[in-house]
C-alpha positions as CSV (number, residue, x, y, z in Angstrom):
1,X,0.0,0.0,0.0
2,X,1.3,3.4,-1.0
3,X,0.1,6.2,1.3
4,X,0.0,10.1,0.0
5,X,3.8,11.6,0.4
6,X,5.0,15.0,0.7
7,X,6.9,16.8,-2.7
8,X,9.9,16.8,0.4
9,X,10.0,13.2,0.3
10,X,11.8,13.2,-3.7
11,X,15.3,13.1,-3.8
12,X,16.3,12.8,-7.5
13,X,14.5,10.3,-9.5
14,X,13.2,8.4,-6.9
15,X,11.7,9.0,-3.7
16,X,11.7,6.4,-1.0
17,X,9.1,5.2,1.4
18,X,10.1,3.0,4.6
19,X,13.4,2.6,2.8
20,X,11.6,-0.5,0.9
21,X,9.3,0.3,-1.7
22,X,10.6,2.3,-4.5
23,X,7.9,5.1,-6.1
24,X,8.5,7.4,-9.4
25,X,8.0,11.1,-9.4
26,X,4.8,10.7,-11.8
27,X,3.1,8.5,-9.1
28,X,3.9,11.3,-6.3
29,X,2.3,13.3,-8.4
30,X,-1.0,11.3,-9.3
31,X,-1.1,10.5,-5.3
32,X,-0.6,13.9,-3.8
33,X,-2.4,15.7,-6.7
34,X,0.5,18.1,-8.1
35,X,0.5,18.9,-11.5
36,X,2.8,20.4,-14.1
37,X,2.1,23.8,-15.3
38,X,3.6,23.4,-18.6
39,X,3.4,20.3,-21.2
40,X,6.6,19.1,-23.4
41,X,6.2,19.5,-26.8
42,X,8.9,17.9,-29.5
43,X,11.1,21.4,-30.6
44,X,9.3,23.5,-27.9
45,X,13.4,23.5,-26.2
46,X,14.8,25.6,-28.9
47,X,15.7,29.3,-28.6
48,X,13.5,32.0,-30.2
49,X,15.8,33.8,-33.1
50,X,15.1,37.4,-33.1
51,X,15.9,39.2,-36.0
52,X,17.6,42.3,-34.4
53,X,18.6,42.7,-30.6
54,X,15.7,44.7,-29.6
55,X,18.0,46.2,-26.9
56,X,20.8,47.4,-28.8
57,X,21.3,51.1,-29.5
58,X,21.6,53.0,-32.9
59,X,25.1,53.3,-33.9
60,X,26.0,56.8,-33.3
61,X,27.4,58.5,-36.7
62,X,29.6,61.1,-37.4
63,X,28.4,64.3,-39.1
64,X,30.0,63.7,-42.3
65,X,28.6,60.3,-42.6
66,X,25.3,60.9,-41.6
67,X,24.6,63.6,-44.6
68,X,27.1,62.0,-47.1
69,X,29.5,64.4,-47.6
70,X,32.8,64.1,-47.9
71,X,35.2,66.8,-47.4
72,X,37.5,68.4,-50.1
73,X,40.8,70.6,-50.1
74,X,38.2,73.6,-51.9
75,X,35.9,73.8,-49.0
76,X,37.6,75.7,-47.1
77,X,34.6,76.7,-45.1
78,X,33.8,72.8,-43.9
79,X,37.6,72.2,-43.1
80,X,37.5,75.0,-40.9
81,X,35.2,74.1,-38.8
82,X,38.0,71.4,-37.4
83,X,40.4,73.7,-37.0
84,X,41.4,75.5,-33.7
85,X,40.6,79.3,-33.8
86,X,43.8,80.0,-31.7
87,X,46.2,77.9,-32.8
88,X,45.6,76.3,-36.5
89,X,45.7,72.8,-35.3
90,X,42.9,70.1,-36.2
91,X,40.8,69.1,-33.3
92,X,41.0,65.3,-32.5
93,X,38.1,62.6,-32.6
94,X,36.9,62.8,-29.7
95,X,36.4,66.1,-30.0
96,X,35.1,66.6,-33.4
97,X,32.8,63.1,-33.3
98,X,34.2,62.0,-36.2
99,X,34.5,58.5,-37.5
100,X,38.1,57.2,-38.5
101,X,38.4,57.3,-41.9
102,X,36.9,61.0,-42.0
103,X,39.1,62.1,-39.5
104,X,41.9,60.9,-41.6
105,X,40.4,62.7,-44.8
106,X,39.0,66.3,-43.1
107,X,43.3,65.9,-41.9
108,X,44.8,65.4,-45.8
109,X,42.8,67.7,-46.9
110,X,43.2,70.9,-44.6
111,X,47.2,69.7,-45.1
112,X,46.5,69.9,-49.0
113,X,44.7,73.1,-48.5
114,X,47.0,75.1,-46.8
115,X,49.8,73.9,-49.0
116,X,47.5,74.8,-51.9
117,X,47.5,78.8,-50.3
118,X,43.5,78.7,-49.5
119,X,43.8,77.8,-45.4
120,X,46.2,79.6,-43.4
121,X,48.3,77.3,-41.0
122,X,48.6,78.8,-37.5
123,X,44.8,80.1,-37.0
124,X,41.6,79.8,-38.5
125,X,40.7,82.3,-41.2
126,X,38.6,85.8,-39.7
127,X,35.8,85.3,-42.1
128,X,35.0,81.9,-40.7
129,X,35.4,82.7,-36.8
130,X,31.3,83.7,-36.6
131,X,30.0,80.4,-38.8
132,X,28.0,78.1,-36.9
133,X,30.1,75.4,-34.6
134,X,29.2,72.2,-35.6
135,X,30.8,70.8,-32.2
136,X,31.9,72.4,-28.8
137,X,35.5,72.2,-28.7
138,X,35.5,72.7,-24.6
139,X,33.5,69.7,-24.0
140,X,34.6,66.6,-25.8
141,X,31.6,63.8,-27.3
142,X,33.6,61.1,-26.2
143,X,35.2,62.1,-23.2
144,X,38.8,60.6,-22.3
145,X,39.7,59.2,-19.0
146,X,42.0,62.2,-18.3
């Protein structure tokens, strides 16, 4: 005879009653009246696929590469908007926002610009010190550890 156990009473795969008779985990159930709250369907184990991470964030995008334009040794105007006022130099990365490879392009062609005589090298030119700044130069878009 098999009386009504307690769900304390499994241990493992088998539960164990006066150390003698040996009783499933399916027949506690039916006995005690516990039931699953879930059925097991064949391929209800595998993983939803998402399509996108719906928790990742939009790629930021530099300036130039959001509006498609890529700079050139004649626009002197757009070249010196990463220039320093005070000294000539170009501003870095992470100040401007750039990406890499426009970084590397606005720098070859301010250098071919001021050797072609239309950018001055040691400070911006006076008619562009009042266009609009397209960055802040004191606070940095991505900020170093120092």
């Amino acid at each position: 005879m098999i009386s009504r156990l307690s769900t304390k009473a499994t241990i493992g795969m088998w539960s164990y009653i006066n150390r003698t008779v040996c009783v499933r985990p399916a027949q506690i159930r039916a006995l005690t009246g516990i039931r699953k709250q879930h059925t097991h369907r064949p391929g209800s184990d595998a993983p939803v696929e998402l399509e996108a991470n719906p928790f990742a964030k939009d790629q930021p995008q530099c300036i130039l590469c959001k509006h498609n334009i890529s700079p050139d040794y004649k626009n002197v105007q757009l070249l010196s908007q990463f220039q320093s006022q005070y000294t000539g130099r170009v501003y870095g990365r992470h100040i401007t926002g750039l990406c890499k490879q426009r970084h590397e392009q606005v720098e070859k062609e301010i250098i071919k610009s001021q050797n072609a005589g239309l950018m001055p090298t040691y400070h911006k030119a006076v008619e562009f010190l009042n266009d609009p700044k397209l960055f802040d130069p004191e606070k940095a878009v991505r900020p170093h550890k120092y």
